[in-house]
N, C-alpha and C positions, 0 to 999 in steps of 0.2 A: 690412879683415879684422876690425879691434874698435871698428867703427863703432857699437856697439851700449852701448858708455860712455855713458850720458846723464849724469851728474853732470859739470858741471864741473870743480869741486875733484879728480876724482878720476878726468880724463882722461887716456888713454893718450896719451903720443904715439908717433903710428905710427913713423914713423923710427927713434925708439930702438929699439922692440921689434922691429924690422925687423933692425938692425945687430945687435941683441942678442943674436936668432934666429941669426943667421948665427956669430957668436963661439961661442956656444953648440955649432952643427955641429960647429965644427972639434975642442971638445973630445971630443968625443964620446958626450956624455950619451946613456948607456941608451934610457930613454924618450920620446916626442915630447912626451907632457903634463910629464912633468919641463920641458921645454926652454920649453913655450911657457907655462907656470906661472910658471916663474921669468923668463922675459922679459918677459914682464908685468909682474909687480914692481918691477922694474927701469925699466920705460917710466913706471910710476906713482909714481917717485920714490918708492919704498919705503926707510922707512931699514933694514928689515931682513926677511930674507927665514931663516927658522927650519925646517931641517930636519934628521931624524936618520938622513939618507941619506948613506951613506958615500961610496959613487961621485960624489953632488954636492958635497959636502966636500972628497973630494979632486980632484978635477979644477978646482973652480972656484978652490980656493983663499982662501976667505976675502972674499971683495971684487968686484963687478963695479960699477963707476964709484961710484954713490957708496952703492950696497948693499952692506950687510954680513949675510955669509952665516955661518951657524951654528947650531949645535943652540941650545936654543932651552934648556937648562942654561947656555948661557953669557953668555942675556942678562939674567937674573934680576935680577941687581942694580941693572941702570939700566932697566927697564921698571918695577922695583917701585917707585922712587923716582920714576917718571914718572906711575902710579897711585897716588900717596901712601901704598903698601905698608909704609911704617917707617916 
């Protein structure tokens, strides 16, 4: 399905985003682009996945394996010292 990754560094792996797709159903995320946006993410080892969608806030709950989900006000602080911001 996202055979079409050609970077390596910045390979999906299918399986994740397979499982991830499917944890995703059960919560019941609104939209299908919502669901396969942020499984994607998540399959490419994102450390953070930023949005100011409320229904994916709260159903996901902060965290799916090693992404952390959040408005994107919250990550100011350590993104800005990551870009030499201060």
């Amino acid at each position: 399905m996202l055979a079409e990754s050609a970077d390596v560094e910045y390979a999906i792996d299918e399986p994740v985003f397979r499982n991830v797709l499917q944890e995703l159903l059960r919560l019941r995320l609104r939209d299908r682009a919502d669901q396969v946006h942020l499984a994607t993410a998540v399959a490419m080892r994102a450390s953070w996945f930023l949005t100011n969608d409320n229904g994916i806030l709260r159903k996901v709950g902060g965290r799916i394996r090693s992404t952390l989900i959040a408005r994107p006000s919250e990550c100011i602080d350590e993104i800005s010292v990551g870009l030499f911001l201060r």
